[in-house]
LOVEXBA-367410 format. One record per residue (C-alpha): chain; y, x, z; residue in one letter. Coordinates in Angstrom, 2 decimals. Layout:
# LOVEXBA-367410
+-------+---------+---------+---------+-----+
: chain :       Y :       X :       Z : res :
+-------+---------+---------+---------+-----+
:     A :       Y :       X :       Z :   A :
...
+-------+---------+---------+---------+-----+
***
This chain:
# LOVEXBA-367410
+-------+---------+---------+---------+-----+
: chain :       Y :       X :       Z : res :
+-------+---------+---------+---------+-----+
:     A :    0.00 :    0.00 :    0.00 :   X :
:     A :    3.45 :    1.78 :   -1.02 :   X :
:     A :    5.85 :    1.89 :    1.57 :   X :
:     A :    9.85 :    0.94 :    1.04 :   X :
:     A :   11.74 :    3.69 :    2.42 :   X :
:     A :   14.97 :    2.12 :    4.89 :   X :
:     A :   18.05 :    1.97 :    4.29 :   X :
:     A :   21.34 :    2.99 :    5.94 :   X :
:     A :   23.14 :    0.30 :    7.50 :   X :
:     A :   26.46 :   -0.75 :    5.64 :   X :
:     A :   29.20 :    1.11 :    7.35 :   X :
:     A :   31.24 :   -0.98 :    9.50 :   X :
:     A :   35.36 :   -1.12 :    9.98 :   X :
:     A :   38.24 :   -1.14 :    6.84 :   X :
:     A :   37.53 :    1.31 :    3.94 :   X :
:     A :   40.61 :    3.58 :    3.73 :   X :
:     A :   40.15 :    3.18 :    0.28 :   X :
:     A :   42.74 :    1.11 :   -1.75 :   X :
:     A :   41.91 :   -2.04 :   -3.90 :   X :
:     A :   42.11 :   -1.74 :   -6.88 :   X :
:     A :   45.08 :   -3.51 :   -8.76 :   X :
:     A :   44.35 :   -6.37 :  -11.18 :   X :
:     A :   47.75 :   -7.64 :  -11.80 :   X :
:     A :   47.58 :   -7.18 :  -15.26 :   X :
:     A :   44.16 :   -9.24 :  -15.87 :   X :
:     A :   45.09 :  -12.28 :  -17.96 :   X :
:     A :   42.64 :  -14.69 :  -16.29 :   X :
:     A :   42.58 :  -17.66 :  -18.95 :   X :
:     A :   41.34 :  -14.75 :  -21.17 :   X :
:     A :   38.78 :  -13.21 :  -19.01 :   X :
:     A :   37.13 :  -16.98 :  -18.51 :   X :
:     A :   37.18 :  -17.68 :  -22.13 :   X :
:     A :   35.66 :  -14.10 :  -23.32 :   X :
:     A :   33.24 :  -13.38 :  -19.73 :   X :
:     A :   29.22 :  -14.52 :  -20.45 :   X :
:     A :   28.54 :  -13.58 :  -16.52 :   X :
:     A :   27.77 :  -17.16 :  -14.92 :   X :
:     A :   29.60 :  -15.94 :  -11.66 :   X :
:     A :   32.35 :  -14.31 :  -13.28 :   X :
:     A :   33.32 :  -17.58 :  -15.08 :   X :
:     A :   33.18 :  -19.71 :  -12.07 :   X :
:     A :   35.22 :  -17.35 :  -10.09 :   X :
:     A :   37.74 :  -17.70 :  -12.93 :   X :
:     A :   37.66 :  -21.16 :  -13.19 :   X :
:     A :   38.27 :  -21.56 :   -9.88 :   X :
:     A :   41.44 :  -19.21 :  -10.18 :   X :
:     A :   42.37 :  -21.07 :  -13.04 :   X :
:     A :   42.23 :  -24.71 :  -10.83 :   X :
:     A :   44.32 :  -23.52 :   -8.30 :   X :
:     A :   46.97 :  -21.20 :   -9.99 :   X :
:     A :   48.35 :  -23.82 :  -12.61 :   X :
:     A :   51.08 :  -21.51 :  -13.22 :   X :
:     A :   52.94 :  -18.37 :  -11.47 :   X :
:     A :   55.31 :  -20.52 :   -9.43 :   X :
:     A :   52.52 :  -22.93 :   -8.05 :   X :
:     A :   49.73 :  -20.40 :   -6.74 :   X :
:     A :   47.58 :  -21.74 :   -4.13 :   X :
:     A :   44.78 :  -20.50 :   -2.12 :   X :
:     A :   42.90 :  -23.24 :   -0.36 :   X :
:     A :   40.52 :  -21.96 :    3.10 :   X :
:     A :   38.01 :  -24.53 :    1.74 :   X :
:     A :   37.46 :  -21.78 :   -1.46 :   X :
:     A :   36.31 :  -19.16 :    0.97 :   X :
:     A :   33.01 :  -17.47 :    1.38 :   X :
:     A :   30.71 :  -18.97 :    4.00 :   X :
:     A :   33.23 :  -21.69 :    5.09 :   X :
:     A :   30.46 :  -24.04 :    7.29 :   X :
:     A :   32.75 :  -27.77 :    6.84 :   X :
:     A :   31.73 :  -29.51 :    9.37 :   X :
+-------+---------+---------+---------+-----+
***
């Protein structure tokens, strides 16, 4: 029987490392040109709630692991 070697834990705390900047990513283009099933929701959902420059919103409901209860 093979064995799986383990892993190292994820390191915990910030990276000091800085995002990277995506200001310049034209999002309506990205969802019409991306094949990646993810990718394409993500940007859909970007598109949904940033109608235009002025009107960005972020709602707490879009958030990763949000348990409504």
């Amino acid at each position: 029987m093979a064995s799986i070697p383990p892993t190292e834990p994820a390191a915990s705390g910030p990276s000091a490392e800085p995002l990277p900047d995506f200001r310049g990513v034209d999002v309506a283009v990205l969802a019409a040109r991306t094949d990646h099933t993810v990718l394409g929701e993500v940007a859909a959902l970007l598109l949904r709630n940033w109608p235009s420059a002025q009107d960005a919103v972020a709602y707490y409901e879009d958030g990763p692991g949000k348990l409504l209860r």
